[in-house]
N, C-alpha and C positions, 0 to 999 in steps of 0.2 A: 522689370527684370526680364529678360529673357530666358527662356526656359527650351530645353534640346529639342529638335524637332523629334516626332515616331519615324521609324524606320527612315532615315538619310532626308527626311525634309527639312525645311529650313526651319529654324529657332521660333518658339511661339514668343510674343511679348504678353506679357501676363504683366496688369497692372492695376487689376482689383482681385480680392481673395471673397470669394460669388458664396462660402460657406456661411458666413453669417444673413447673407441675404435672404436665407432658405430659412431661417430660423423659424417656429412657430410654438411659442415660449407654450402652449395646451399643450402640443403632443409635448413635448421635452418635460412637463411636470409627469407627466403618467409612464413617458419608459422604466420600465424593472430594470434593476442593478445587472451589468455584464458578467460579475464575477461569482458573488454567492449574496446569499439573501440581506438584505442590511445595507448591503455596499453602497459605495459613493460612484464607482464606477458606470458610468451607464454608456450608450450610442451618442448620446447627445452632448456628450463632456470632453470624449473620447477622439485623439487627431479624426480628421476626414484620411481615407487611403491616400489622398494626393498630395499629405504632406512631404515636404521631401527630409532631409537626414542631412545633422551637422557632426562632423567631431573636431576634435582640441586636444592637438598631443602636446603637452610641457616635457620640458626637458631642461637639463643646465647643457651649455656649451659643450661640455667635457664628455658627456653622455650622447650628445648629436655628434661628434666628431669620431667618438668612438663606434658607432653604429653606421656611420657614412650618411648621416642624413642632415641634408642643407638646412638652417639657420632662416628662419625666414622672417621673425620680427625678435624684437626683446621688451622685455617689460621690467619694469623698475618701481621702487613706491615712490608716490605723489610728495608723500611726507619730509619736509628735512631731516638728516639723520638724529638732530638734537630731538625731536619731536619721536620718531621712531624707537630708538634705546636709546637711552639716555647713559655717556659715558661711554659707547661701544662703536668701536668702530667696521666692526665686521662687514656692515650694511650696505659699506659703503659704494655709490654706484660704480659697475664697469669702467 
């Protein structure tokens, strides 16, 4: 994956994730919880800061069109509709 270069440099290629190679499963049993006493939460569980950020906006047609926002894949069930509802045809694909 290529990843943006800092400040206008070219793209890094990033083609191993180096965080689990740091692992040292002693310290990680002894970090205290991040959040409050008990917690599950800890540093060692927790993304590394260099994760990056996805999102996924669904929509129907009707609603992207209404809003002006471009169509970029669709999705449909795997299922035949007989297997899906049985007897209904609502389902049925675009």
């Amino acid at each position: 994956m290529d990843a943006p270069g800092r400040r206008g440099l070219p793209p890094v290629r990033v083609a191993l994730d180096e965080a689990p190679a740091k692992l040292d499963a002693g310290r990680l049993r002894g970090l205290r919880p991040a959040f409050r006493p008990g917690g599950s939460v800890t540093a060692g569980n927790s993304s590394p800061v260099t994760d990056g950020a996805a999102a996924l906006v669904l929509a129907s047609r009707a609603a992207a069109a209404r809003l002006g926002l471009p169509v970029r894949a669709g999705a449909w069930p795997a299922a035949p509709r007989r297997a899906r509802c049985p007897g209904s045809s609502r389902h049925a694909r675009p």
